[in-house]
N, C-alpha and C positions, 0 to 999 in steps of 0.2 A: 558580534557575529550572529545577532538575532536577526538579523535582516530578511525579508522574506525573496527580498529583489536578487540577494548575493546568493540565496542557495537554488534560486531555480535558473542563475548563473552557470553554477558551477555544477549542475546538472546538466543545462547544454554542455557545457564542458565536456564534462561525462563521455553524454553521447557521440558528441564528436570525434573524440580522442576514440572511441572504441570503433568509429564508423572508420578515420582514416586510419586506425591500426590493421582493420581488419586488410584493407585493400591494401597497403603498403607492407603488409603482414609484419608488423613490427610487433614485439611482444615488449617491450615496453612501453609504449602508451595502454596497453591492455593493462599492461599494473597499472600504472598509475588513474586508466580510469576505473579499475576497479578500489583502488585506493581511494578516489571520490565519491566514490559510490559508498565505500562504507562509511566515510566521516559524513556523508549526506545522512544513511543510514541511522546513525549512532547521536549525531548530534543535531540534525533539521528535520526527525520524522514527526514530529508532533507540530513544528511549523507548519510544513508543506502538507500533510495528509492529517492534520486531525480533525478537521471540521467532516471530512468524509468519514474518517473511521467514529466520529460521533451520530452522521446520519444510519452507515450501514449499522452502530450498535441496535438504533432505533428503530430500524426493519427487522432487524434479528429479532430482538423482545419483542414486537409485536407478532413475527412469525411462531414463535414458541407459544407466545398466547395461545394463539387460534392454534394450533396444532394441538396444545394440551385440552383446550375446550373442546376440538373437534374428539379426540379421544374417551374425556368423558363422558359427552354425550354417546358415541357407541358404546361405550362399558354399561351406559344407565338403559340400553334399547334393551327392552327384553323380548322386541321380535328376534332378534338374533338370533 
C-alpha cells in the first residue's frame, strides 16, 4: 500500500464521498470520508506531501536565516 497512484485514489475518493454526502446530506459518506481521510493522513502523508513539506522546511531555514541576520545587524547599528 506504498503506492503513490492508490493513495491520490482514495483521496479523490475522499473528496467525492464528501462532495456527494454533502448534497444528498448523507452523514455517512461523511464518515467514511472522513475515515479516508485519516488512514490518508496517518499512513500516505510522507508519500503524498513530503517532497513539499522538504521544500517548505528549506524556505523556512532560510527565512530564519535572514531574519536572525537581519536582527543582528540592527542589534550591531549603533545609529539606533
Amino acid at each position: 500500500m506504498k503506492s503513490k497512484w492508490f493513495w491520490i485514489f482514495m483521496l479523490l475518493l475522499a473528496v467525492c464521498l464528501m462532495v456527494i454526502g454533502f448534497i444528498t446530506q448523507d452523514i455517512r459518506m461523511w464518515i467514511v470520508a472522513l475515515a479516508i481521510g485519516l488512514l490518508i493522513r496517518y499512513q500516505a502523508h510522507d508519500i503524498l506531501f513530503g517532497k513539499y513539506e522538504k521544500r517548505l522546511q528549506v524556505k523556512r531555514e532560510a527565512y530564519e536565516k535572514m531574519r536572525r541576520k537581519k536582527q543582528q545587524k540592527e542589534n550591531s547599528d549603533p545609529s539606533l
